[in-house]
C-alpha positions as CSV (number, residue, x, y, z in Angstrom):
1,X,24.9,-60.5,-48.1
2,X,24.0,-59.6,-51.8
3,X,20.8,-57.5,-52.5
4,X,19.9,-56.4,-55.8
5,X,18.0,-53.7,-56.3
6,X,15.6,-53.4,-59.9
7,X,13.7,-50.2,-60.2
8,X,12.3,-47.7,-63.0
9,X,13.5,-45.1,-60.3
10,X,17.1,-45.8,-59.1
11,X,17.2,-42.3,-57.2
12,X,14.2,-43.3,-55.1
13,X,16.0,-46.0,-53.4
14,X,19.7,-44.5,-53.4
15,X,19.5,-41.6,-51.5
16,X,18.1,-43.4,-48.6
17,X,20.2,-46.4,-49.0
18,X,23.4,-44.1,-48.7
19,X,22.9,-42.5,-45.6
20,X,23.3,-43.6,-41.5
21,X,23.6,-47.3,-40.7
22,X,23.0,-48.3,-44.3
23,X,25.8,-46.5,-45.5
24,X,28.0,-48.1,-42.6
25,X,27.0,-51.3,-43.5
26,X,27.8,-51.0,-47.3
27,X,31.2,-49.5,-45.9
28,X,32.1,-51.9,-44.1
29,X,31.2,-54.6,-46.6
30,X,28.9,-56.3,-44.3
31,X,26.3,-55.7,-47.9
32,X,27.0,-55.5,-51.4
33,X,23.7,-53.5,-52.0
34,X,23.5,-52.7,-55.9
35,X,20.3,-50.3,-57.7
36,X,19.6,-50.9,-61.2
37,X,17.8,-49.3,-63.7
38,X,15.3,-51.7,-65.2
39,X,15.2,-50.1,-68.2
40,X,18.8,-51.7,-68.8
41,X,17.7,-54.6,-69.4
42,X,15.8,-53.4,-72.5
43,X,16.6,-54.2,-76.8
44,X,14.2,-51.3,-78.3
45,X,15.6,-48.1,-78.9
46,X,13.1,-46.4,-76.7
47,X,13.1,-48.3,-73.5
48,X,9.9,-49.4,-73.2
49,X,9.1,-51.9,-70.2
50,X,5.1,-51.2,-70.0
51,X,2.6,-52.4,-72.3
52,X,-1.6,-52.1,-72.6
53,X,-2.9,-54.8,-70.2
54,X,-4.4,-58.1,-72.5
55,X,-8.3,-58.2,-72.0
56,X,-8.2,-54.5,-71.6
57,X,-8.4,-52.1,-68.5
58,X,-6.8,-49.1,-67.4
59,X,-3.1,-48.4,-67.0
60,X,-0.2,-50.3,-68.0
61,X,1.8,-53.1,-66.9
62,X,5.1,-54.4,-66.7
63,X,6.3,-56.2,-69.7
64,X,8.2,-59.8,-68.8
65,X,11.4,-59.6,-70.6
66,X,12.9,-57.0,-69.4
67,X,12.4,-58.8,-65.6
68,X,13.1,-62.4,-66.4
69,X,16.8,-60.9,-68.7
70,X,17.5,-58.2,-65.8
71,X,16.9,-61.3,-62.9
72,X,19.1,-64.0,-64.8
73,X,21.8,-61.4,-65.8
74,X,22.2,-60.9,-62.0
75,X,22.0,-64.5,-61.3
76,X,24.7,-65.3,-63.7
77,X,26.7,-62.4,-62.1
78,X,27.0,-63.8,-58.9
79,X,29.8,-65.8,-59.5
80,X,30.5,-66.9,-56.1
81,X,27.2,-68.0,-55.3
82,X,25.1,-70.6,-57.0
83,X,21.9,-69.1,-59.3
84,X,19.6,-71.0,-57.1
85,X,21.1,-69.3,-53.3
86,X,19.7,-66.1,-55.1
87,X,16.1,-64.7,-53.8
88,X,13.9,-63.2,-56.5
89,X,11.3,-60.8,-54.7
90,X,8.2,-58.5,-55.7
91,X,7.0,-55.6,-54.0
92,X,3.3,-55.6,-54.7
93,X,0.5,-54.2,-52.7
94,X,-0.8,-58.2,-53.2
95,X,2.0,-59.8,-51.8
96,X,3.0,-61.4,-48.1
97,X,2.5,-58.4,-45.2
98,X,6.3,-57.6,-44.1
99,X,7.4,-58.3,-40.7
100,X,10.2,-58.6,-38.4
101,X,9.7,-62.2,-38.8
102,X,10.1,-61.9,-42.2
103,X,12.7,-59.8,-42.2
104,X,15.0,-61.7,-39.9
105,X,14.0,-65.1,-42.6
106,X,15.6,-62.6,-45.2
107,X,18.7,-62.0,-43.5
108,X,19.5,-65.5,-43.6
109,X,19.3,-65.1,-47.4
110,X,23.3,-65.1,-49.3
111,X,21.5,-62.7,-52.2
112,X,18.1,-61.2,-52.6
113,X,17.1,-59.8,-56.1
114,X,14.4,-57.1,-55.4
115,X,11.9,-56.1,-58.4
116,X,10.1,-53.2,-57.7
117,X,6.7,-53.3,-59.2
118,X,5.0,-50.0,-60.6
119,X,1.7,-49.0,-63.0
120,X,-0.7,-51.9,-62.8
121,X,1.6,-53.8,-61.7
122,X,3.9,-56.8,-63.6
123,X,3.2,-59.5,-66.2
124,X,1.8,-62.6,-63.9
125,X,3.8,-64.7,-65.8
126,X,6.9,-63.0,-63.4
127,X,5.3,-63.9,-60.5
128,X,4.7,-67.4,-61.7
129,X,8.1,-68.5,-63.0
130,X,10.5,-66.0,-61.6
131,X,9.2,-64.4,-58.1
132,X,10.1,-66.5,-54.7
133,X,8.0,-64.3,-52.7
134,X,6.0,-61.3,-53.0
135,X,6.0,-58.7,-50.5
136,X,3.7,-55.7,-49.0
137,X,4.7,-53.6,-46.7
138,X,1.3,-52.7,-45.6
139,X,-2.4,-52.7,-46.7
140,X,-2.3,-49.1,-49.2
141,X,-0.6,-48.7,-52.7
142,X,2.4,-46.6,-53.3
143,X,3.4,-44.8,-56.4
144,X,5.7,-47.4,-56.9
145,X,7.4,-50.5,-55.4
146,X,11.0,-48.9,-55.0
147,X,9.4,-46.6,-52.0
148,X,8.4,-50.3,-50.3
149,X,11.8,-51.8,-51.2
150,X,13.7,-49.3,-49.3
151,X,11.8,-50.1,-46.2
152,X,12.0,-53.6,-46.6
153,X,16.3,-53.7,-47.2
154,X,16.0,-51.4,-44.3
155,X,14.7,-53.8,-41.9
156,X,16.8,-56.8,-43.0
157,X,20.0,-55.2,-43.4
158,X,20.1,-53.5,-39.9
159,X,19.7,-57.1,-38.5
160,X,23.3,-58.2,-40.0
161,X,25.6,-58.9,-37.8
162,X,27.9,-56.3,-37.0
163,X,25.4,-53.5,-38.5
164,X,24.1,-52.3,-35.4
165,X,26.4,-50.6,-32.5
166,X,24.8,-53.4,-29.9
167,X,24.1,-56.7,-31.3
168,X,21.1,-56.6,-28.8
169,X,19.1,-53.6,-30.3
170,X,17.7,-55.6,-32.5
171,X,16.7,-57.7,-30.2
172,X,15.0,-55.2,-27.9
173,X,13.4,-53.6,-31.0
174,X,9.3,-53.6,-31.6
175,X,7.9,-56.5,-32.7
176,X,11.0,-59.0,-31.9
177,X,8.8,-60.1,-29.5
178,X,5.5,-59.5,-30.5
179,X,5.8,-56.9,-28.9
180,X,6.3,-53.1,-29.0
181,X,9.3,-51.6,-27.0
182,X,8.6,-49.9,-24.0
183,X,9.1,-46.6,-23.6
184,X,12.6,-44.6,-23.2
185,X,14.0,-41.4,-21.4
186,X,17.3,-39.8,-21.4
187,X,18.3,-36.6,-19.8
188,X,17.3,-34.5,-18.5
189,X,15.7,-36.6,-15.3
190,X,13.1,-33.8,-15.1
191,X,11.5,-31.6,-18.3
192,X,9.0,-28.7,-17.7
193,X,7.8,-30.6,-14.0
194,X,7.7,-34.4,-16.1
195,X,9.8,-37.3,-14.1
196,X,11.7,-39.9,-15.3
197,X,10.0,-43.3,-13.9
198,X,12.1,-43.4,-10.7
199,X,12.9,-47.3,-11.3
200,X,15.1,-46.2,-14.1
201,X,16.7,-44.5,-12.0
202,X,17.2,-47.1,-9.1
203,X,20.1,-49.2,-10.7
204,X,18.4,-51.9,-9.9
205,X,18.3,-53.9,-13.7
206,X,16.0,-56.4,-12.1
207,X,13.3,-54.0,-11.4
208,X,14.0,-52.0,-14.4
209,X,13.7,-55.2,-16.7
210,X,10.3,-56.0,-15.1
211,X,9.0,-52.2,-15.2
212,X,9.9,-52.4,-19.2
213,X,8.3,-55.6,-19.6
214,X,5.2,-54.3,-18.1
215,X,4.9,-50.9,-20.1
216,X,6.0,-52.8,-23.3
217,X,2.7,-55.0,-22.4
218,X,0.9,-52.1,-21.6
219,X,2.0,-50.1,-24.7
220,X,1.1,-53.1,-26.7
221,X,-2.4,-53.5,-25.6
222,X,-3.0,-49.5,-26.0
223,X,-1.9,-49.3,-29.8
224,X,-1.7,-52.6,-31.4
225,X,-4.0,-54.8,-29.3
226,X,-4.0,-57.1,-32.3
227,X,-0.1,-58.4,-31.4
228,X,-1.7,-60.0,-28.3
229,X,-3.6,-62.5,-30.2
């Protein structure tokens, strides 16, 4: 897989990007993960990619050319793939609440162009002829969009095949399920008087399968009740 990265703030999103799994992943050329600076893609001598908003209002927002020249530059750069296999996607506080479902549909993607959004947000004119799919990663604004991006190339990178040390942790992960995962213990098998449930220590995987299933039900219905429909 190809992502693409486009961001006012490159360093936001690379210092993250570069550590733990994600930086196994990139090694082991499982991704071609690429940040951009935005500003790049500019012909003025200052840079400038914000503009006063038509109609008036506070703040500033994202001017269009810079986006659509930055997006088709990248397309046109992928020369293995065709333009339309790649992606285009928005962070934006009013786009599509992320996943696990989602993220698993993105991982299926060959190349996703990310566009983080930032002041008042972009030129609508982006979302209408450029952006596949707009993305939140929640129901709060950010600072800017290349916070959310990192979070959302998280999630869709670690469920690559080969990115993960078992192929089924991602499979036993929150939310694969609709479900959160149940609770885990390691060693010690007792900490200041607390036990380890005793069925996870039986050996018995049937039991212990059934005893997860329950507390992940359990956990479920304690903190997000809302997953149970």
């Amino acid at each position: 897989m190809k992502i693409d990265i486009l961001t006012l703030f490159p360093e936001i999103c690379r210092a993250p990007l570069s550590e733990s799994i994600m930086k196994r992943a990139q090694k082991q050329a499982i991704v071609d993960l690429r940040i951009h600076n935005l500003r790049d893609w500019t012909t003025d001598k200052h840079h400038v990619v914000d503009d006063a908003p038509f109609g008036g209002g506070q703040g500033m927002v994202m001017k269009p050319e810079p986006i659509f020249a930055a997006v088709e530059d990248l397309r046109h750069q992928t020369s293995n793939l065709k333009p339309q296999t790649s992606k285009v996607i928005l962070m934006s506080p009013a786009g599509r609440r992320f996943n696990q479902r989602l993220a698993a549909e993105l991982s299926k993607e060959s190349h996703l162009i990310v566009i983080c959004g930032h002041y008042e947000g972009v030129d609508h004119r982006v979302i209408e002829h450029l952006v596949d799919l707009e993305i939140s990663i929640g129901d709060y604004v950010l600072t800017n969009g290349a916070i959310a991006a990192v979070v959302v190339v998280d999630a869709v990178v670690r469920l690559l095949a080969g990115v993960l040390g078992h192929e089924q942790s991602a499979a036993d992960d929150s939310f694969a399920t609709e479900l959160l995962e149940g609770p885990q213990y390691t060693r010690p098998a007792e900490f200041r008087g607390w036990k380890v449930p005793e069925v996870l220590l039986s050996g018995n995987h049937a039991e212990i399968a059934k005893w997860r299933s329950e507390q992940a039900i359990k956990r479920t219905k304690k903190n997000r009740p809302d997953l149970l429909g």
